[in-house]
C-alpha positions, 0 to 999 in steps of 0.5 A: 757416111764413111764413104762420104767423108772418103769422097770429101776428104780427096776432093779437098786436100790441096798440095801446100808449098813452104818457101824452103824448097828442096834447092835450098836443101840441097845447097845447105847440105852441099849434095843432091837428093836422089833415090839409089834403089837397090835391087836383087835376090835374097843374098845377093849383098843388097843390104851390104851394099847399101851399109857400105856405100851409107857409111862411105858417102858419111866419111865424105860428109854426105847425108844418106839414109837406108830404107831396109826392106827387113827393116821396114816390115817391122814398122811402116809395112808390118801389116803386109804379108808376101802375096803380090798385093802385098808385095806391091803396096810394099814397094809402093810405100817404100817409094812414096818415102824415098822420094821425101827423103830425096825431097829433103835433099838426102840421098835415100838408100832402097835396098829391097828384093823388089821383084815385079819391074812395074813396081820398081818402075812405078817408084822411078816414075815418082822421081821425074827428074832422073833422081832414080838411079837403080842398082841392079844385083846381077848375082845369080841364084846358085851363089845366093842360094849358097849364102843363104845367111838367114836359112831362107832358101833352105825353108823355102825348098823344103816347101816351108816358105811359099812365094819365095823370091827365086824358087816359086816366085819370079824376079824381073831382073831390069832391063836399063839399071843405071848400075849392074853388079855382077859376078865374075868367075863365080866371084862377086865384087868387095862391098868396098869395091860396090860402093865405089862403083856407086858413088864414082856414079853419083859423083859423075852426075853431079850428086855430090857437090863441093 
């Protein structure tokens, strides 16, 4: 029966359109709707720079939103654990929300660890118009770990934390992020600085409008 009514359900849902589309959006709020994923280690400053370029593009008088990996698993993904599976759907709803955010005409802040590069790309494949810019946080693992702000690392080498990200589970860096931030001489880049590079992009593609 459940089955059945599964069967029924997908075969009759049909997509429905309103006539406010995301164009009026974007005119309205004066911007474009895209995705700014971003992507790294623990500790590699992801959730600072999405805080900072958030707060940035606000005193610009942009809209933007931040979907926190952390923060999301206290609600929308609070019933996932840290196995690949997991970690997949993770990414997967995340992806599914970013683009309604962008839909809406805001541009959506993703700050997640997102390791596996088919699920970041499978998330850049629900935005056809090349609305997914991913921001990749090229810090190495030496200067995360040396943060290591929540004490992560620290239980993860001691064994007490297994599949974590960068000691017994990989990271698939990407291989053509729109945007790298990368260290230099063991120093990485002021959060203000980060943001600038961010938002010097968005400006140049035609993100923020007058």
């Amino acid at each position: 029966m459940n089955s059945l009514i599964s069967n029924l359900g997908s075969s009759n849902i049909f997509w429905h359109d309103c006539p406010v589309e995301k164009a009026d959006r974007q005119k309205l709020l004066k911007q474009k709707g895209c995705v700014v994923w971003i992507t790294g280690l623990s500790g590699s400053g992801k959730s600072t720079l999405a805080c900072t370029l958030g707060r940035e593009l606000h005193s610009r008088g942009k809209l933007s939103y931040i979907l926190d990996g952390d923060n999301l698993r206290h609600g929308l993904n609070k019933d996932l654990g840290f196995k690949a599976e997991d970690r997949a759907e993770n990414i997967r709803r995340v992806g599914e929300v970013a683009k309604l955010f962008a839909d809406a005409g805001l541009i959506c802040i993703a700050s997640l660890i997102s390791p596996y590069r088919k699920d970041r790309d499978a998330c850049r494949a629900l935005l056809p118009d090349a609305s997914f810019i991913e921001v990749f946080m090229n810090i190495s693992l030496e200067i995360c770990e040396a943060r290591d702000a929540k004490g992560l690392y620290r239980l993860a080498r001691a064994g007490k934390i297994k599949g974590f990200t960068g000691i017994d589970d990989p990271y698939e860096p990407p291989v053509n992020s729109e945007i790298e931030i990368k260290e230099k001489d063991g120093i990485c880049p002021t959060p203000i600085a980060m943001a600038g590079e961010v938002v010097s992009y968005l400006e140049e593609k035609g993100y923020l409008l007058d």
